[in-house]
N, C-alpha and C positions, 0 to 999 in steps of 0.2 A: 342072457340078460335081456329083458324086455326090450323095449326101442324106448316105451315112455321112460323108462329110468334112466336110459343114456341117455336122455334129452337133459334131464332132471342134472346129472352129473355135468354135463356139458355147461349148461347153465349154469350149477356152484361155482364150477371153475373161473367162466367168463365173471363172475360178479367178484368173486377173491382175485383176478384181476387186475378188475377195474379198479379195486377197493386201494391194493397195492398201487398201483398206477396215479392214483389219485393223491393219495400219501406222499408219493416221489415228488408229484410238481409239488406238491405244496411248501418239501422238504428244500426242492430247489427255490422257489420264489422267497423261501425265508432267509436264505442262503445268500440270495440277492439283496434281500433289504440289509445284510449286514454286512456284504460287500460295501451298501453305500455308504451306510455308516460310516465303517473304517476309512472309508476314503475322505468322507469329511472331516474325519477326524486327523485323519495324517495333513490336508488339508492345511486345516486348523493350527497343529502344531507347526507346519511348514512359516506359519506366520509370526507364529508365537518367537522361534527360532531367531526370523530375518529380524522382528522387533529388539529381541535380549543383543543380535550381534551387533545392533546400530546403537544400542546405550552401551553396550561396553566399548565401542570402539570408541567413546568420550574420552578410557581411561588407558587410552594409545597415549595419549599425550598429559601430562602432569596435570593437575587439578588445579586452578587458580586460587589462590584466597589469601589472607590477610600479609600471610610472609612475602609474597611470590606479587602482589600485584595490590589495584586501591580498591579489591573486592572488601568489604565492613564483614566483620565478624559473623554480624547477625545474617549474611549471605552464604555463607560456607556451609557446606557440608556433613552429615554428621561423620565422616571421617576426618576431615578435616580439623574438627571441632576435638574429634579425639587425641587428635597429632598433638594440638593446641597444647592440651592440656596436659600431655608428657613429658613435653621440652618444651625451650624457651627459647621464645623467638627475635629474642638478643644477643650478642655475640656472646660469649663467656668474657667475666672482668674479672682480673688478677685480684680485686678488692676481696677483702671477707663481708659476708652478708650484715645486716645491720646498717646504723647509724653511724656513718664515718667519723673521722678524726677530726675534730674543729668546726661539727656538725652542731647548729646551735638547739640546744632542744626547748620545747614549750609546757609549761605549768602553769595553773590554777595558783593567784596570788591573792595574798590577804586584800581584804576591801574594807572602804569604810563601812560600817555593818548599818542595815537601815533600825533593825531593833534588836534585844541583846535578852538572851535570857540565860540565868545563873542557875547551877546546875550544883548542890552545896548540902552535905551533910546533916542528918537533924538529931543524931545518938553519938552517940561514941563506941565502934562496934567492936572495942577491947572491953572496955567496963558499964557498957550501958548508959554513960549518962546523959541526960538532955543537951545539946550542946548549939540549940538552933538560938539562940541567944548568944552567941559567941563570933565575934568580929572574925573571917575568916582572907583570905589571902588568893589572887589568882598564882593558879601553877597551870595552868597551857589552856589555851581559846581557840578554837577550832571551829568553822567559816560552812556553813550549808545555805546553797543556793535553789531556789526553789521561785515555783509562780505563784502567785495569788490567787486562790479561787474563792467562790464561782468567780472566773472571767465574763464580766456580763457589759453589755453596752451601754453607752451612758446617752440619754437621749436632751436634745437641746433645746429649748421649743424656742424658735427667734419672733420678736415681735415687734413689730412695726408701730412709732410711736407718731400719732400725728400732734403738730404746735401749732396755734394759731398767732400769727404776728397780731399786735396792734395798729397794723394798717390793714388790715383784716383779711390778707393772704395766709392759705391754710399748707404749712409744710410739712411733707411726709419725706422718709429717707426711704430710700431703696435696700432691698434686703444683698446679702451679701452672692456675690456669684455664685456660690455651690450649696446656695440655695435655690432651689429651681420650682419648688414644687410644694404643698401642701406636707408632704410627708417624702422624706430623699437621703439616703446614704452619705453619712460624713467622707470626707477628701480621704481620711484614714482608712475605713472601710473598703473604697473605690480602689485607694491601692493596693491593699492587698490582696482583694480578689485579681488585680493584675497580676498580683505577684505570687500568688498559687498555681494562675492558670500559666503564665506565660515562662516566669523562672522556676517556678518546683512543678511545674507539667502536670496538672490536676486536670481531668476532666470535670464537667461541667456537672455531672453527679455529684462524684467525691468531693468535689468543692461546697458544694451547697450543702453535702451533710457534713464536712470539717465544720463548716461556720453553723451549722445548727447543733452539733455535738461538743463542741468548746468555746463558744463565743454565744448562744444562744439570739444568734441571728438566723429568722425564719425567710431563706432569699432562694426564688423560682432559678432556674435553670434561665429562663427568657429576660431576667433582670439583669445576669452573669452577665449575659450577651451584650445590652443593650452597656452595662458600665462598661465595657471594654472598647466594642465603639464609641463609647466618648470618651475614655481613656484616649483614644487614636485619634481622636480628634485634636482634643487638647496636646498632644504631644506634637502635633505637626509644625508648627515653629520649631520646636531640637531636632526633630528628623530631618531638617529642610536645612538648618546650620551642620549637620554630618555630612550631608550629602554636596554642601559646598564643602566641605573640608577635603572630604575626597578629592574632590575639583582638585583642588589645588597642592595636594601631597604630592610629594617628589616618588612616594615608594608606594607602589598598592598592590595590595594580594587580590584573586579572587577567583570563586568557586563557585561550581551550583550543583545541587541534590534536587532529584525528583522528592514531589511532594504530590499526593491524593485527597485533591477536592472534589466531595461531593462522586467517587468514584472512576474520578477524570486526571490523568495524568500532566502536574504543572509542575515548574520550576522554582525555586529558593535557589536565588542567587545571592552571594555574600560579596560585598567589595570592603575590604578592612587596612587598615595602616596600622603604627603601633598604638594610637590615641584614638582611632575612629572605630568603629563597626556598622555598615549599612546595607540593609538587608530588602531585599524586596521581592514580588513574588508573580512568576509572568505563566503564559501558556506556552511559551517559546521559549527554546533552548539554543536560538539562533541570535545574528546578527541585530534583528529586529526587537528582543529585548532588551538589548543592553541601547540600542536608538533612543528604545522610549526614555530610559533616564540619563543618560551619556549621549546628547543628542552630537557633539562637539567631539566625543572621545574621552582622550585624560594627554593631553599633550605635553603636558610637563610632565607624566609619569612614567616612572618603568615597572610594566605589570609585571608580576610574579603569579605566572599559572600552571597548569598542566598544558598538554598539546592541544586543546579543544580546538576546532581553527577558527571559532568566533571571538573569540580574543585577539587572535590576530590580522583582522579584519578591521579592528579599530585604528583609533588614530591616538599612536602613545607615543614615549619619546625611546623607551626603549624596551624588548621586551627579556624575560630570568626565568628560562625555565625550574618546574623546581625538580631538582634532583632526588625527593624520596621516590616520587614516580618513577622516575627513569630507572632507582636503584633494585625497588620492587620488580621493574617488569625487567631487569636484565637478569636480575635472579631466577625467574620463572623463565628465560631463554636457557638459563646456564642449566635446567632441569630437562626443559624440554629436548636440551641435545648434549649429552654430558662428551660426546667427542670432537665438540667444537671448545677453541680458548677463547673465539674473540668478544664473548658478553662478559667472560670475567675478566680480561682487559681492561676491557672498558669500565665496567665495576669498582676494580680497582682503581683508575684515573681517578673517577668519581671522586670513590671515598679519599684517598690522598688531599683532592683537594681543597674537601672538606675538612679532613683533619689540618692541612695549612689554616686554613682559614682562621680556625679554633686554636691552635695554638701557637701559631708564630707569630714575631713580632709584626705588622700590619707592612711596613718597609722593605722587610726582610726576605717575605714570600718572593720563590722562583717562579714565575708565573709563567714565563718562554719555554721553560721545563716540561710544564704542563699542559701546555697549549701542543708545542711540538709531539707530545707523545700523543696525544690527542690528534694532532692532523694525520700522524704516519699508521693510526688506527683509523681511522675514515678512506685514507687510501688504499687500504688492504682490500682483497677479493672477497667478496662473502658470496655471490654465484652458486658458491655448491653447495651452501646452508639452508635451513629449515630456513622457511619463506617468512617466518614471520622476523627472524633474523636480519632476514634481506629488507623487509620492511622500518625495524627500525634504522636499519644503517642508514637506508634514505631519508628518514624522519629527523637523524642526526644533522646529514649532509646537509638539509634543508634550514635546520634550525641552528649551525654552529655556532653562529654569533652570539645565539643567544643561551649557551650554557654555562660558560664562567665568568658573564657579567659581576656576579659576585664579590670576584677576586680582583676587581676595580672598583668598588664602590662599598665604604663598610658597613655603610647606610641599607644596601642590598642582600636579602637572605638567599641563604640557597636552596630554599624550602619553603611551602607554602601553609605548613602544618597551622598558621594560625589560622587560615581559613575555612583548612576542614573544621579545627574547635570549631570555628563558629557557627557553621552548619548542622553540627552532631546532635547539637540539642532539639535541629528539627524530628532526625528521626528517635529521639526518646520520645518527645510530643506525641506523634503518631504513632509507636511502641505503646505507648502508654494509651490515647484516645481512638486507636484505630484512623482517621482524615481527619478534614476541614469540613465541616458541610456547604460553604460559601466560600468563594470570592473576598466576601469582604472581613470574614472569622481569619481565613488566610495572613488578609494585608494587614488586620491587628495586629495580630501573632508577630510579622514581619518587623512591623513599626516598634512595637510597644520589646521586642528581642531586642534591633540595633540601641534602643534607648538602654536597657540593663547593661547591655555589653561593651559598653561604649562607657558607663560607669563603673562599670567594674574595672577596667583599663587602666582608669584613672585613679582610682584605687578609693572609689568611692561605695559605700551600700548601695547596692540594685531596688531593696523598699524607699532607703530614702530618695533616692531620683524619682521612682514612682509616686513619691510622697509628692515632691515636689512640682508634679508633673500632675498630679490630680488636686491641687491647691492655683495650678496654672502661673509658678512662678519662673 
């Protein structure tokens, strides 16, 4: 074979090769870009992992909510929500379902009728004859109650009369207070935009198209506003007589729920008796709001609250814890460690000595009974228990005087449940309107609430207080 041809083959060879050769790295450097991949990707999941093990380890320990602790419904979980809804999260009652024995019930009764219309035969529908000339007889009257429409406003135009005396002074009368202006919303109207926005929890849309949809009042969003700060205004004489009432009540309950104004987290605090409800509304969930209205304390009272410890920080004559609290979070202990007894112990004191309360004769109740089984469970060991265990027993030790005050005073509840009502209605408000955009939308709301619920109490209309309250009587 020539030499140039070896050369030639030589050459093919080195280039199929290289060519191979070339192939390889490329096959490896691809090899490596998928090494890193997977490794980011293992990575990745490496995180994904430590993330799911730190949300499940939530469900190491029982779930809080409505049964178990003072979590509201609307905070729970949708498992929680599903429990809800399976069973009931009341004890079982030997009673059968329904309207009990000597249970009074309520009916629709005859009224005096304001107009009458006769409803009366004109044939005779055996033999055809005329018969609408013939005197006929009632046999049963039956009552339909209904509204008048259109429901339309009725407009007033007041007017201002001037006299001249014969000693030639000229007298004009002044026009009536809630008259203010050219053109101005009757005392009527004023309350019940109070009483949409503040008792049936209307935002400030739906209210202005309720009143232009059934009332044919054409009323801005910025007018809502503006009548309810003088609603608050006008109301401040009765808000300023509850808020001495309080002063001076021997029994007070009180609570506060977060409220979001304007995006900012504040306070609605509620102080309530069985005649008062007074409500107000701070940035502070400390000491320093209950100063600004309570500058003195309530030294003739004995609060009734949960553990907050700015409650007891004041100056009061005695203090009532309330026992749904304590009953709730011993339940959620008695879940969190079902081989501990001593939160159902103590559960049970509780309840016992609520059921005394309720039904034995006031004189009759063993109270040393229960007092003694109560100390000999405070002096037990709880050391080896679930810590949050260890924490209420201290919370116990700390507060013991003040758990069955109740059972000395019958004046004294052993629950606070009025107080929550009274705050509830904040969060349907903001259920309902999403915040407050102000400060001062807030302190309405606050005011122009203690005023309704404070009549309602007393077993009065919440419009007609409003009523009265935008007449400024």
């Amino acid at each position: 074979m020539p030499v140039s041809e070896q050369v030639n083959d030589i050459d093919k060879a080195l280039s199929e090769l290289f060519e191979e050769m070339k192939s390889v790295k490329q096959t490896v450097s691809e090899q490596g870009t998928e090494i890193n991949r997977l490794h980011r990707v293992i990575v990745q999941k490496d995180e994904t992992i430590h993330d799911l093990k730190r949300e499940l380890s939530k469900y190491e320990e029982p779930p809080k909510d409505s049964h178990n602790s003072s979590t509201p419904p609307s905070k729970e979980s949708i498992k929680a929500q599903a429990l809800r809804s399976t069973r009931s999260l009341r004890e079982k009652s030997d009673k059968p379902t329904g309207g009990q024995k000597g249970h009074k019930g309520h009916t629709l009764e005859l009224a005096t009728p304001d107009r009458i219309e006769e409803h009366q035969p004109h044939y005779c529908t055996r033999c055809g004859n005329d018969i609408s000339h013939v005197e006929g007889s009632i046999v049963e009257a039956r009552q339909s109650i209904d509204i008048p429409l259109p429901i339309s406003p009725i407009v007033t135009e007041h007017r201002a009369i001037s006299k001249k005396c014969s000693c030639g002074h000229c007298n004009r009368i002044e026009f009536p207070k809630t008259v203010r202006s050219s053109i101005s919303y009757g005392s009527n109207t004023r309350a019940l935009v109070a009483y949409l926005s503040n008792v049936q929890h209307l935002p400030y849309k739906r209210l202005t198209e309720l009143l232009s949809n059934c009332f044919g009042i054409t009323m801005s969003q910025g007018t809502v506003c503006n009548i309810l700060q003088d609603m608050k205004q006008q109301s401040q004489s009765a808000y300023d007589r509850i808020h001495s009432g309080i002063e001076q009540a021997k029994v007070v309950g009180a609570d506060e729920t977060g409220e979001n104004i304007n995006g900012k987290l504040h306070w609605m605090w509620v102080w309530q008796t069985r005649n008062l409800t007074y409500i107000h509304s701070d940035k502070s969930r400390g000491k320093l709001a209950i100063d600004k209205q309570f500058k003195g304390g309530l030294p003739k009272a004995t609060l009734v609250t949960d553990r907050h410890a700015s409650y007891f920080n004041m100056e009061v004559k005695d203090h009532q814890l309330c026992l749904a609290h304590l009953l709730r979070e011993l339940t959620y202990l008695s879940e969190l460690d079902t081989s501990q007894t001593w939160s159902l112990q103590m559960g049970k004191i509780l309840r016992q000595a609520i059921h005394k309360r309720k039904t034995e004769v006031w004189e009759h109740i063993n109270r040393q009974s229960i007092l003694e089984r109560f100390a000999n469970l405070l002096a037990a060991a709880t050391n080896h228990l679930h810590q949050k265990i260890i924490a209420l027993h201290k919370s116990l030790i700390k507060h013991k005087e003040n758990v069955f005050r109740f059972l000395f005073d019958p004046d004294i509840p052993y629950e606070n449940n009025a107080s929550e009502r009274a705050v509830r209605p904040l969060k349907v408000k903001q259920k309902v309107s999403g915040l407050f955009r102000s400060n001062q939308g807030a302190d309405a709301f606050c005011q122009l609430h203690s005023i309704t619920e404070t009549a309602k109490k007393n077993n009065q209309n919440p419009f007609s207080a409003l009523i009265a309250v935008a007449n400024n009587i």
